[in-house]
C-alpha positions in Angstrom: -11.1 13.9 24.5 -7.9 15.4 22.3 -8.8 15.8 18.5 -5.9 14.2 16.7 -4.2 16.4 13.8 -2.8 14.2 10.9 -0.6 16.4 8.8 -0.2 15.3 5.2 3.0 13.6 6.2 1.4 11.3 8.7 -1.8 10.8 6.4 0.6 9.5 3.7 2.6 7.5 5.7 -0.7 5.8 7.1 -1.8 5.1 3.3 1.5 3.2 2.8 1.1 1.2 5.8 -2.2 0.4 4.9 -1.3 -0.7 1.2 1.5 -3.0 2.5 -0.9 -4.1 4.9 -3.5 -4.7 2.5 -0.9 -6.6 0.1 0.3 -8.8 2.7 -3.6 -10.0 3.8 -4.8 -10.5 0.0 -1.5 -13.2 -0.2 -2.5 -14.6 3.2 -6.2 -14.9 1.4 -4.9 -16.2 -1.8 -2.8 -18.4 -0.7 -5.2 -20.0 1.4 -8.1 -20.2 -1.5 -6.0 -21.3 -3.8 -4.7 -24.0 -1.6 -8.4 -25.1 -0.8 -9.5 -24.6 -4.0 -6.9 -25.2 -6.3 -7.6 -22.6 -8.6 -4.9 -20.2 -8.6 -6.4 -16.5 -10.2 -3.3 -15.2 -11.4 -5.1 -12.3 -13.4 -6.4 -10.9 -10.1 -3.2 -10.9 -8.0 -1.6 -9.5 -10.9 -3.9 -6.4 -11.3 -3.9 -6.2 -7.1 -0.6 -6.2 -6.9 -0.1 -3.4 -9.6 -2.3 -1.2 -8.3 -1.3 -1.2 -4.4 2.3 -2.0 -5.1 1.8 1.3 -8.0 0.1 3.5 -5.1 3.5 2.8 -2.8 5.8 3.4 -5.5 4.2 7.0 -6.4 3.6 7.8 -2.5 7.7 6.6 -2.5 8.2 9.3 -5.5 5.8 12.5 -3.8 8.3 11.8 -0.7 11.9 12.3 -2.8 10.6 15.0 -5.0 9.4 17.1 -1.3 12.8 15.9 0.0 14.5 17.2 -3.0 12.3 20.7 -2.6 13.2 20.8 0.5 9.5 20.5 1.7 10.5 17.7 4.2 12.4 17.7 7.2 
């Protein structure tokens, strides 16, 4: 059995893809409770939003400051 070796690249790439991943199943979920429900909990979607869609846009900034560096290939 190989041992697979993420390097810090692939590790944050993985973290993007799961916070875009994560945003797209919470407005799957929403959509659907509020639907069934009819209660829509704007406050909630608000903050989840901000914080997942925040975590994407500082990963997006770490990976143009290491590209301006020159850290990236």
């Amino acid at each position: 059995m190989k041992k697979i070796k993420l390097t810090k690249a692939r590790t944050l790439t993985l973290y993007v893809v799961f916070s875009f991943l994560m945003l797209i199943v919470y407005t799957i979920v929403e959509f659907i409770v509020s639907s069934i429900t009819g209660i829509s909990h704007d406050t909630l979607t608000t903050c989840f939003f901000a914080a997942f869609g925040g975590e994407v846009l500082s990963c997006a900034l770490l990976k143009v400051i290491k590209i301006k560096k020159g850290d990236v290939e």
